[in-house]
C-alpha positions as CSV (number, residue, x, y, z in Angstrom):
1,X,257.7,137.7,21.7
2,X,258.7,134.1,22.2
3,X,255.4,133.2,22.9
4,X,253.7,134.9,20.4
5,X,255.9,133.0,17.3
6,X,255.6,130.0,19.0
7,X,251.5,130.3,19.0
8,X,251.8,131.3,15.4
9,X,253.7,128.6,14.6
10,X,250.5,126.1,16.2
11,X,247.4,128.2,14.4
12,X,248.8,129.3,11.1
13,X,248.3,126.9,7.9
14,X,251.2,125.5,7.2
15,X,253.1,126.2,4.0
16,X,251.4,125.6,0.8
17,X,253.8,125.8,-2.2
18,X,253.5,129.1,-4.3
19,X,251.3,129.4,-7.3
20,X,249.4,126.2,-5.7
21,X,245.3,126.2,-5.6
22,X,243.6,125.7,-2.0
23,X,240.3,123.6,-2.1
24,X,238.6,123.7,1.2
25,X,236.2,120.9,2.4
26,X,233.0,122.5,4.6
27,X,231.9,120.3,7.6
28,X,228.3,120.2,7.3
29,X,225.6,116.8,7.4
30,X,225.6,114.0,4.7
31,X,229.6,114.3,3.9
32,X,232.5,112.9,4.2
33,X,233.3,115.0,7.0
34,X,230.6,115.2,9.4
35,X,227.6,112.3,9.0
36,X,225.7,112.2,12.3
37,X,225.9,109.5,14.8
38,X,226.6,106.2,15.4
39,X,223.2,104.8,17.4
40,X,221.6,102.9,15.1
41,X,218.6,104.6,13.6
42,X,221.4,107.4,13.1
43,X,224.1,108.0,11.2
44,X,227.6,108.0,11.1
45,X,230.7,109.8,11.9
46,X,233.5,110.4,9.5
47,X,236.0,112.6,9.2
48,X,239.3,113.3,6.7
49,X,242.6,111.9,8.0
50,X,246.2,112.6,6.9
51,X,246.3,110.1,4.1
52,X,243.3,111.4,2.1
53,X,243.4,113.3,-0.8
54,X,241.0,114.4,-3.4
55,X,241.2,114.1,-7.4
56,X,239.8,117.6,-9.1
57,X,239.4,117.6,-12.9
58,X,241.4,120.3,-14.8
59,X,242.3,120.5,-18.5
60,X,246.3,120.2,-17.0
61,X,246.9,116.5,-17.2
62,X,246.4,113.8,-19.9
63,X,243.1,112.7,-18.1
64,X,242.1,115.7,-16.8
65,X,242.2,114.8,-13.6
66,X,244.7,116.2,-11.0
67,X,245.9,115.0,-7.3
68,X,244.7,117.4,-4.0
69,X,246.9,116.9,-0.9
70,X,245.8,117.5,2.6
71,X,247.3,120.0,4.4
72,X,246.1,121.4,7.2
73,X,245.6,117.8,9.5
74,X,248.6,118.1,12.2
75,X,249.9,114.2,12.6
76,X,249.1,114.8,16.5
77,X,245.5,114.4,15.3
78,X,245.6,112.8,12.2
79,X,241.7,113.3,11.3
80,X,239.7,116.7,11.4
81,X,236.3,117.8,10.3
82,X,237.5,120.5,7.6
83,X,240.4,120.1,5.5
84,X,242.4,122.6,3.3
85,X,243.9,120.5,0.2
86,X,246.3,121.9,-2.2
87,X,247.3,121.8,-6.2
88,X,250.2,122.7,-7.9
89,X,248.4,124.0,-10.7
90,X,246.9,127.8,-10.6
91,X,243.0,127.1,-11.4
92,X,241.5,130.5,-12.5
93,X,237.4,128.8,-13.3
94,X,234.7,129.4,-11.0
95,X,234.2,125.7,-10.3
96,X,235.7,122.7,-10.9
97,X,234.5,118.9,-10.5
98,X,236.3,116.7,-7.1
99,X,236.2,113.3,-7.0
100,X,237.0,111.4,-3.4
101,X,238.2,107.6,-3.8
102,X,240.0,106.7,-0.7
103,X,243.2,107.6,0.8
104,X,246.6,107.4,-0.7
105,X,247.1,103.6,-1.5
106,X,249.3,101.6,-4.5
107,X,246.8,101.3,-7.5
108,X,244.1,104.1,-6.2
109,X,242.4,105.9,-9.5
110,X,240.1,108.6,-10.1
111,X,237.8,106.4,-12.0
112,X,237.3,103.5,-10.0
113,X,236.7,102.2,-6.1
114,X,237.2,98.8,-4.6
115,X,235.4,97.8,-1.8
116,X,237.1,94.7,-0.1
117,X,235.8,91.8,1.2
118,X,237.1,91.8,4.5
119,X,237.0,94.6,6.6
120,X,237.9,95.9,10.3
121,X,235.9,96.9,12.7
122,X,238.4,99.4,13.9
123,X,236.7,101.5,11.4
124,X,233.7,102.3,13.8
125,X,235.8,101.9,16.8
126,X,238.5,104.2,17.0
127,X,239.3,105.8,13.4
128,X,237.7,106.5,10.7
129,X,241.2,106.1,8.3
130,X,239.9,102.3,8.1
131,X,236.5,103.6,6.1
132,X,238.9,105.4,3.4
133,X,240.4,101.7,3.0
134,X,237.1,99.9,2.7
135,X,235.5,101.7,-0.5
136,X,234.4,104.9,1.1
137,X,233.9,107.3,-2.2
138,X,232.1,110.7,-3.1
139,X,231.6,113.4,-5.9
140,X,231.6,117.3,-5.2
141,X,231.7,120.6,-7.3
142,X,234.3,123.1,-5.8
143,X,232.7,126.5,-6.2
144,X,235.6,129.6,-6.3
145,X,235.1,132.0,-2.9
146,X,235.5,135.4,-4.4
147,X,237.1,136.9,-0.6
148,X,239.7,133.8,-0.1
149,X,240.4,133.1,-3.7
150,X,239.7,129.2,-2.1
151,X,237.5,126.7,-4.1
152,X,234.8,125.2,-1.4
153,X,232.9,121.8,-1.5
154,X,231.0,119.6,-0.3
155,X,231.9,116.0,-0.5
156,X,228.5,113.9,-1.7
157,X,228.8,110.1,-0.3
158,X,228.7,107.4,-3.0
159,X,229.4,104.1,-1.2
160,X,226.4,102.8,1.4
161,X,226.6,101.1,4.6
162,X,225.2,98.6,6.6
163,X,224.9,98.8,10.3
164,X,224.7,96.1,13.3
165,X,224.2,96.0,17.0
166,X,223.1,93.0,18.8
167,X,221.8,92.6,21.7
168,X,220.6,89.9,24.4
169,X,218.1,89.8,26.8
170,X,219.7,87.0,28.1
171,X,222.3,88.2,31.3
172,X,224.1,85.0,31.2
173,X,225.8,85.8,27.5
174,X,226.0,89.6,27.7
175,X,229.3,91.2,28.4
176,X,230.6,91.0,32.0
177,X,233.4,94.1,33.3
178,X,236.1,91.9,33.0
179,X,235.1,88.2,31.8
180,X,232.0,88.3,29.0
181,X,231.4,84.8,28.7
182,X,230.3,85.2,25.4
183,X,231.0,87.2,22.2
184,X,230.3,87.6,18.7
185,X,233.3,86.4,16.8
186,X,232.7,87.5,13.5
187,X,230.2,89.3,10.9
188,X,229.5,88.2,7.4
189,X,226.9,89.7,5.8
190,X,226.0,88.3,2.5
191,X,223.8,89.1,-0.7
192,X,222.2,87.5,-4.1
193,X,224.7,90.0,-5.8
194,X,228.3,91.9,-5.4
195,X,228.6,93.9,-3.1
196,X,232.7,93.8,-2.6
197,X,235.3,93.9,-5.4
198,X,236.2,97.2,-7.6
199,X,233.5,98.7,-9.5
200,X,234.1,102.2,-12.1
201,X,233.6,105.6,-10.4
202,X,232.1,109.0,-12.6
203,X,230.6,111.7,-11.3
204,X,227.2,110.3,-10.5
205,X,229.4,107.8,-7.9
206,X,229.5,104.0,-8.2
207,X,228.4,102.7,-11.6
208,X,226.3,100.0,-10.9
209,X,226.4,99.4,-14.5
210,X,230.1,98.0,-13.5
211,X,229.2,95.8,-11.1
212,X,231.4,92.6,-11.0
213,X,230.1,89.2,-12.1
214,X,228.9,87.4,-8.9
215,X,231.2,84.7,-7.5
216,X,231.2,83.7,-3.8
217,X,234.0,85.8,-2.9
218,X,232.8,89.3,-4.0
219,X,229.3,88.8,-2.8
220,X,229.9,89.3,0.6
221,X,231.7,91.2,3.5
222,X,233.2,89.8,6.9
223,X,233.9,92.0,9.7
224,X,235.6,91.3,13.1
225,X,233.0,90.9,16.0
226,X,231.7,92.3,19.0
227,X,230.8,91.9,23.3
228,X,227.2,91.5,23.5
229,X,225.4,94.1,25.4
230,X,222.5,93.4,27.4
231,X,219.1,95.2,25.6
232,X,219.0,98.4,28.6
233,X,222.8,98.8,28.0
234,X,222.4,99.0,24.0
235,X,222.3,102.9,23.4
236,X,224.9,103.0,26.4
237,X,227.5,100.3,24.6
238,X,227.0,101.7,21.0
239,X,227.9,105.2,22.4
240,X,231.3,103.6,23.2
241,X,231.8,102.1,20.3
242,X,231.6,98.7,21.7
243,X,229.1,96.6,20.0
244,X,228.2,98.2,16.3
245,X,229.9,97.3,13.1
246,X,229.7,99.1,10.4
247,X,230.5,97.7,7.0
248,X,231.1,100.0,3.3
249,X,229.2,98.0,0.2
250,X,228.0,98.9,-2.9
251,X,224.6,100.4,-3.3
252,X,220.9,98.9,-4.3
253,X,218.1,96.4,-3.8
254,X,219.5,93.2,-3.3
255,X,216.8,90.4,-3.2
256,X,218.2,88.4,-0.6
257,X,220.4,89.6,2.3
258,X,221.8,87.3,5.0
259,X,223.7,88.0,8.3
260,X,225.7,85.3,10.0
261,X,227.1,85.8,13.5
262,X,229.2,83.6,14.6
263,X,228.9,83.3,18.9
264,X,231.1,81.6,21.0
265,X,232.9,82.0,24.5
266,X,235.4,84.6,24.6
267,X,238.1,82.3,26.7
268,X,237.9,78.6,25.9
269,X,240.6,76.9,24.8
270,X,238.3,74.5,22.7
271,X,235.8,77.9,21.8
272,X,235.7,76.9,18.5
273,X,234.8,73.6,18.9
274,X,231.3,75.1,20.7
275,X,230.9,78.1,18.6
276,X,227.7,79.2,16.7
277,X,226.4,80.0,13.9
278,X,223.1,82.8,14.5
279,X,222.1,83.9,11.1
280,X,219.3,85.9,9.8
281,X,217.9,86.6,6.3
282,X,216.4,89.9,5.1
283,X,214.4,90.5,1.8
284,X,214.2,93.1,-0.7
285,X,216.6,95.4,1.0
286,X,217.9,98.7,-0.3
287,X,221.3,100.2,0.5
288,X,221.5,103.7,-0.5
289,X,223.9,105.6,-1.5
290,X,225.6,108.2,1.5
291,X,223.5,106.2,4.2
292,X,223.8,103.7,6.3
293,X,221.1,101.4,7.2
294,X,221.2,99.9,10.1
295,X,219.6,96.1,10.4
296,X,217.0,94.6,12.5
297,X,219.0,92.8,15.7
């Protein structure tokens, strides 16, 4: 008997508070929760964590628009691919519009999403929580299940992505086991427009309509680098995460689109005395919305 309570205590959902409204995210491709891969060419992996929640518009508040806690994500995990979020209101309409923003931060709104100008890599490398800090965004309609009484959705991405994974040919720069010689140091990828700051959010996604005036700080993004793989190790390295960064920006065609890496040795006291600049330009490129496109080495 002991047993048995103490595996009902690990399975069951954990208590939701009465009269409250279950909305139920479904893993499937192109959202928030399950977006292929991460070899370029591919897409990418996200998944909720325990600081996302989701906005659903009711006729209960002065805006409409309501809070949705997660619920179900043990803090063991902290991420999952399906999550079970909860309202204190009872909703009784057979569908009802969800808005995602980001996770729970000081100033976050239903109607807008700021993309920052400097972002982490360890949002590719180890957890997705970072993504939901950069500008990661989408739209949904919640659809009432007769059986559960739940309200299930499909989160619609909003914000695009840009991809990178170099490479060399050269084996006396790529990454060694224990001593690479060189690295890339940093990312900045930069447009003729902004693609950073905070921009308004409706149901179609980011209004481009809203985009910010262009100054040299919102137009573009810096990332931490990367080791340098050789080209035969490159599917190999971006499987572990090692050598792709993945940046959130605002979609559309951008005329211009540069790329600067900056390369230098990974343990010299005077590295940044010898370090340089690689850049690349790209034109006429177009982000789109729930993808990520993944550039040229």
């Amino acid at each position: 008997t002991a047993d048995e309570i103490e595996t009902d205590k690990k399975t069951k959902t954990p208590d939701i508070p009465e009269g409250a409204t279950l909305f139920e995210s479904i893993a499937q491709p192109e959202t928030r929760t399950s977006v292929g891969g991460y070899a370029p060419g591919m897409s990418l992996n996200l998944l909720w964590n325990i600081y996302d929640f989701i906005w659903v518009k009711t006729s209960s508040a002065p805006t409409g628009w309501v809070e949705g806690y997660s619920q179900n994500i043990p803090w063991s995990k902290k991420v999952a691919s399906e999550v079970i979020f909860w309202l204190k209101d009872r909703l009784t309409e057979d569908s009802y519009l969800v808005r995602y923003t980001g996770a729970k931060d000081e100033g976050l709104s239903y109607d807008k999403v700021t993309i920052p100008s400097k972002q982490s890599k360890l949002a590719i490398q180890n957890d997705p929580y970072y993504f939901s800090l950069h500008g990661d965004c989408g739209v949904a309609v919640a659809r009432k299940d007769k059986l559960t009484g739940r309200y299930k959705f499909q989160l619609e991405h909003k914000a695009a992505y840009i991809g990178i994974a170099p490479h060399s040919s050269n084996y006396t720069i790529v990454k060694a086991e224990y001593d690479p010689n060189f690295m890339v140091k940093s990312i900045k990828v930069t447009a003729d427009q902004a693609i950073c700051g905070t921009f308004n959010f409706n149901e179609d996604g980011i209004d481009l309509t809203s985009r910010p005036a262009t100054t040299e700080q919102n137009k573009s993004i810096t990332t931490s680098g990367c080791f340098i793989p050789n080209k035969e190790d490159e599917k190999l390295l971006v499987s572990w995460l090692e050598n792709a960064s993945v940046m959130v920006l605002a979609p559309g065609t951008y005329s211009t689109v540069k790329v600067e890496y900056v390369v230098g040795t990974a343990n010299d006291p005077h590295a940044e005395e010898r370090d340089v600049t690689v850049t690349r330009e790209y034109k006429n490129v177009t982000f789109t919305a729930g993808k990520v496109k993944w550039m040229r080495p």
